[in-house]
C-alpha positions in Angstrom: 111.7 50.2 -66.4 111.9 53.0 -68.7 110.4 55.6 -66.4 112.9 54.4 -63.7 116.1 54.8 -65.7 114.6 58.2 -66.6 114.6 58.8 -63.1 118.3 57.5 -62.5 119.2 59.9 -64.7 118.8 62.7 -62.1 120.8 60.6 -59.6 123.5 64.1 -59.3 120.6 65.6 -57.7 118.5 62.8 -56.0 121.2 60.0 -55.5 119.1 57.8 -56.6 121.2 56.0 -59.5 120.3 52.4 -60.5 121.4 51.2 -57.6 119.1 53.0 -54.5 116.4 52.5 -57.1 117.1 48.8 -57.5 116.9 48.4 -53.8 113.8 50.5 -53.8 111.8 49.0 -56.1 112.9 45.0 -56.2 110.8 43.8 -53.6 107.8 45.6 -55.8 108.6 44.5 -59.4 110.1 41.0 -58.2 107.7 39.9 -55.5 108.5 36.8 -53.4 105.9 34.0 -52.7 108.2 32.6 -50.6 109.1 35.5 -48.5 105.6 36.2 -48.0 104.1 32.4 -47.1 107.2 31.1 -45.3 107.3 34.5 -43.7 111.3 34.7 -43.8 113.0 36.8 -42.0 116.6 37.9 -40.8 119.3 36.4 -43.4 117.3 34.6 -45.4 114.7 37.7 -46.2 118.0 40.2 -46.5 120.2 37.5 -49.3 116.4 36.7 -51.4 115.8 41.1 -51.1 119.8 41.3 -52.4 119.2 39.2 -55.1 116.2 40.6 -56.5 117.9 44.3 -56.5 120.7 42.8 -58.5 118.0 41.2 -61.0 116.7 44.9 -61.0 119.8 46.4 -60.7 120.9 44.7 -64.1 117.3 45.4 -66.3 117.6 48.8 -65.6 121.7 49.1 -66.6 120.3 47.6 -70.0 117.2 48.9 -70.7 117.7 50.1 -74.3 118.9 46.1 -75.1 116.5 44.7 -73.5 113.5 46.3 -74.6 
């Protein structure tokens, strides 16, 4: 989590703020059993991807209290 805020801190010249990395990286730090067995796809794979981008979205806004 560190390295990634580290990295959001050159989002003036990447764009890659908390945000675009949150999207990015979600489905890799928060992995879904149930996306992967039920094989979801459409809505319900888009709102359970959302969710876990805010989730990461969040840890990375407040890294330093956190950890």
């Amino acid at each position: 989590m560190r390295h990634l805020l580290h990295m959001a801190s050159y989002s003036s010249q990447t764009n890659m703020h908390a945000r675009n990395l949150a999207i990015v990286w979600a489905p890799n730090l928060l992995r879904s059993k149930d996306i992967e067995a039920t094989g979801f796809n459409g809505t319900a794979a888009f709102m359970e991807v959302r969710i876990q981008s805010i989730v990461v979205e969040f840890i990375l806004t407040h890294v330093e209290q956190l950890f």
